[in-house]
C-alpha positions in Angstrom: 10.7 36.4 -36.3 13.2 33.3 -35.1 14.3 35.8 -32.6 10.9 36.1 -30.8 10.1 32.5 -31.4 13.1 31.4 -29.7 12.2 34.0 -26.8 9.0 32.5 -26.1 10.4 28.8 -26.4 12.6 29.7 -23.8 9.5 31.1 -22.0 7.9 28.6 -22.1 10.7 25.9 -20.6 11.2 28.2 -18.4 7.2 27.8 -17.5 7.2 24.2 -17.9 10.0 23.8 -15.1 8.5 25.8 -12.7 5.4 23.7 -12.9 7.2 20.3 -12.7 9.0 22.1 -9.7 5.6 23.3 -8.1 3.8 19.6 -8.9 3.1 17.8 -6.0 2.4 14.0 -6.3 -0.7 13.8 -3.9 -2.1 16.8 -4.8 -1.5 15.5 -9.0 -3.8 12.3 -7.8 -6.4 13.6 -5.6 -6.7 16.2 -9.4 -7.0 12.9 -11.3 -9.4 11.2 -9.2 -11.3 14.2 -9.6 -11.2 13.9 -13.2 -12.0 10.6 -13.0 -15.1 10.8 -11.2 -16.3 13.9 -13.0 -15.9 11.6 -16.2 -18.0 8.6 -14.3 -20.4 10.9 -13.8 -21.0 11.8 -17.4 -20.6 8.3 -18.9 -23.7 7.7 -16.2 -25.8 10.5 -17.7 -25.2 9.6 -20.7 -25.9 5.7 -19.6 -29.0 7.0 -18.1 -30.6 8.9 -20.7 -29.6 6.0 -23.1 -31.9 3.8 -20.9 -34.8 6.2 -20.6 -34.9 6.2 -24.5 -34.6 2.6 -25.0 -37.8 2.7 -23.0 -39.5 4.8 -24.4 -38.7 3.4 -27.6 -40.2 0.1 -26.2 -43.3 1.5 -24.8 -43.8 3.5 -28.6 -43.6 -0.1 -29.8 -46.3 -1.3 -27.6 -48.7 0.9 -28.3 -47.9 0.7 -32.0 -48.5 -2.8 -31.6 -52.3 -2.3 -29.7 -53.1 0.6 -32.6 -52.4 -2.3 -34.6 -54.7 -4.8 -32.6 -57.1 -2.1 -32.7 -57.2 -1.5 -36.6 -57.7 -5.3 -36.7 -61.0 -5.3 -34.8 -62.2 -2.3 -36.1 -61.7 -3.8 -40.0 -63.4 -7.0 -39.1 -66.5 -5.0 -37.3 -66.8 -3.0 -40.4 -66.6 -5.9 -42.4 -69.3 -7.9 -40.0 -71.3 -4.9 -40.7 -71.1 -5.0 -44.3 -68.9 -1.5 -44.3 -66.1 -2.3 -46.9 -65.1 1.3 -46.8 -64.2 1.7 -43.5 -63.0 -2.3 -43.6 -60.4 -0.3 -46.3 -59.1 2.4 -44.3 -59.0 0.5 -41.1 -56.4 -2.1 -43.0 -54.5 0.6 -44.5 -54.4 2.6 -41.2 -53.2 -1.3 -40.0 -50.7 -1.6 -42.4 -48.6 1.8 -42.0 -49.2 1.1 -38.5 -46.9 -2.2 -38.8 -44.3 -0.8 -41.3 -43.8 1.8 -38.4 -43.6 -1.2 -35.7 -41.2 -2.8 -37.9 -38.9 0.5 -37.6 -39.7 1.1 -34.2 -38.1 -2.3 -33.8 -35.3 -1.8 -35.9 -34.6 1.3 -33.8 -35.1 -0.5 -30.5 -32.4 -2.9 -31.8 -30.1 -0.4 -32.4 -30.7 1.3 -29.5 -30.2 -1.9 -26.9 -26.8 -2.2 -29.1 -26.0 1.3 -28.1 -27.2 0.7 -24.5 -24.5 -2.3 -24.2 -21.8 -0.2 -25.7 -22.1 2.3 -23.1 -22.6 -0.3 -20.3 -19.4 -1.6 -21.8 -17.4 1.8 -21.8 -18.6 2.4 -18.2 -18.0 -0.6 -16.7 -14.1 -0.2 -18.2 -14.3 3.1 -16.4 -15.5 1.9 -13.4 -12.6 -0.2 -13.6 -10.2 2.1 -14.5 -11.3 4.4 -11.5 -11.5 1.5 -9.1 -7.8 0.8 -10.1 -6.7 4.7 -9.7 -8.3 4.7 -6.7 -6.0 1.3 -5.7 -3.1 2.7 -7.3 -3.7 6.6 -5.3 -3.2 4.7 -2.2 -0.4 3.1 -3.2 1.3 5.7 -4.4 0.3 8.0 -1.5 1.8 5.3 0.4 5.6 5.6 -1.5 5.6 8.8 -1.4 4.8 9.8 2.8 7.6 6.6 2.9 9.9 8.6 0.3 9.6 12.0 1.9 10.0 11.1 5.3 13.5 8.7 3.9 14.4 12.0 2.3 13.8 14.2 5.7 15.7 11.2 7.3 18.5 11.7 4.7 18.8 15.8 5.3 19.1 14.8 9.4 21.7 12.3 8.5 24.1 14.7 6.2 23.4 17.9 9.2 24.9 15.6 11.8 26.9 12.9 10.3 28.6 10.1 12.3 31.8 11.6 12.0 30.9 15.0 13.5 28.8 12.7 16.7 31.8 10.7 16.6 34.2 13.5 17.5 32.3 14.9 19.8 31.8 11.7 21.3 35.5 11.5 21.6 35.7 14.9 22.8 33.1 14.3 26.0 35.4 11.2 26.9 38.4 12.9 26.8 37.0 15.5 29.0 35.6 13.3 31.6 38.9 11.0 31.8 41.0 14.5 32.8 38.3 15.0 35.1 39.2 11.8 36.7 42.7 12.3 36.3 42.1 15.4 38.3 40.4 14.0 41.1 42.8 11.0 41.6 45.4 13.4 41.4 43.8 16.1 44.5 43.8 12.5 46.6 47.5 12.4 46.7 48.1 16.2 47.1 45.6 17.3 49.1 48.1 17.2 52.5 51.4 16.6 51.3 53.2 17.0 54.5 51.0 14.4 56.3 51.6 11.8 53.7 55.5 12.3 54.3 55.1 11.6 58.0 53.0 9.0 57.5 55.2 7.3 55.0 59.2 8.2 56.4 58.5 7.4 59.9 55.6 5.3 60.6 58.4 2.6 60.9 62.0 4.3 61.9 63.1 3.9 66.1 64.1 7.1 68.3 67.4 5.3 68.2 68.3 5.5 64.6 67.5 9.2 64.4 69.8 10.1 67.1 72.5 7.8 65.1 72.3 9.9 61.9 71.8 13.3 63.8 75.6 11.9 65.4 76.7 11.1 62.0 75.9 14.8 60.8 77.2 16.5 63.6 81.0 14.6 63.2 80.6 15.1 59.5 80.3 18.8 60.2 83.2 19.2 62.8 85.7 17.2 60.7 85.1 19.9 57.8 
């Protein structure tokens, strides 16, 4: 028996987490405004046939009261008319007539009491759903700001500064060969023109028949 027990209390965590997994905050407080109204809309059924008794309560106390008028008149006409026996039953009819009034009151009383309780308990869940209904966009509010800080948190640790960094890095040392390159092609690209241009821009006919001289001598003395 403690083996199947603990089989379906692990079940049963193993339930529980999967719906605290699945829960989704909005959807949780959209359910529990739901709730909420659906409970507002009881209490004000309930509020409402409250009311239609307590006024029909009151109108069964006004015409208890007019039976009781009536009874009145109807015992002082017999008695003007010398009719004692209908005088009787007209003040005894008059007389149950006011015992019921005076519970018919007592009820109304009890009734308007009961009528301000449930004003009461609706009013505090009017309240209540007012302040749900505050607290829903609020909440809404934190959490579109939390997932979109979480989606900006996943971006951040996909491509961290260090690997934007390095690449960064990588670009600049690729674009500084690049110049290096091109600088370089400047000063090669006719080698034997430079040469000219730079060893004898500035030397005299004269001089290079001097050194030819000198090289010839040194040649016939070896």
């Amino acid at each position: 028996m403690g083996i199947f027990k603990r089989i379906k209390t692990i079940a049963r965590a193993d339930i529980n987490s999967l719906l605290d997994s699945m829960e989704n905050p909005i959807a949780m407080l959209n359910e529990y405004t739901r709730e909420m109204e659906q409970e507002l809309s009881k209490a004000q059924s309930a509020l409402s046939r409250q009311i239609f008794v307590e006024k029909k309560q009151a109108a069964l106390i006004s015409q208890t009261k007019e039976l009781v008028e009536k009874r009145v008149r109807q015992a002082k006409l017999a008695l003007e008319k010398g009719d004692e026996g209908i005088a009787k039953l007209a003040v005894q009819e008059k007389n149950n007539l006011e015992t019921q009034l005076n519970l018919y009151e007592q009820q109304l009383i009890t009734l308007k009491e009961q009528t301000n309780i449930l004003k009461g308990k609706f009013n505090e869940l009017q309240v209540t759903y007012n302040e749900l209904q505050h607290k829903k966009i609020l909440l809404a509010s934190r959490a579109n700001a939390a997932k979109s800080i979480k989606q900006i948190q996943k971006v951040t640790i996909d491509f961290n500064g260090e690997t934007i960094t390095k690449g960064i890095t990588r670009a600049e040392e690729r674009i500084l060969f690049m110049e290096a390159e091109v600088q370089a092609g400047s000063y090669t690209s006719n080698p034997l023109n430079s040469y000219n241009k730079i060893s004898f821009s500035n030397v005299s006919d004269e001089e290079i028949a001097k050194e030819l001289d000198k090289l010839k001598a040194d040649k016939e003395a070896i």
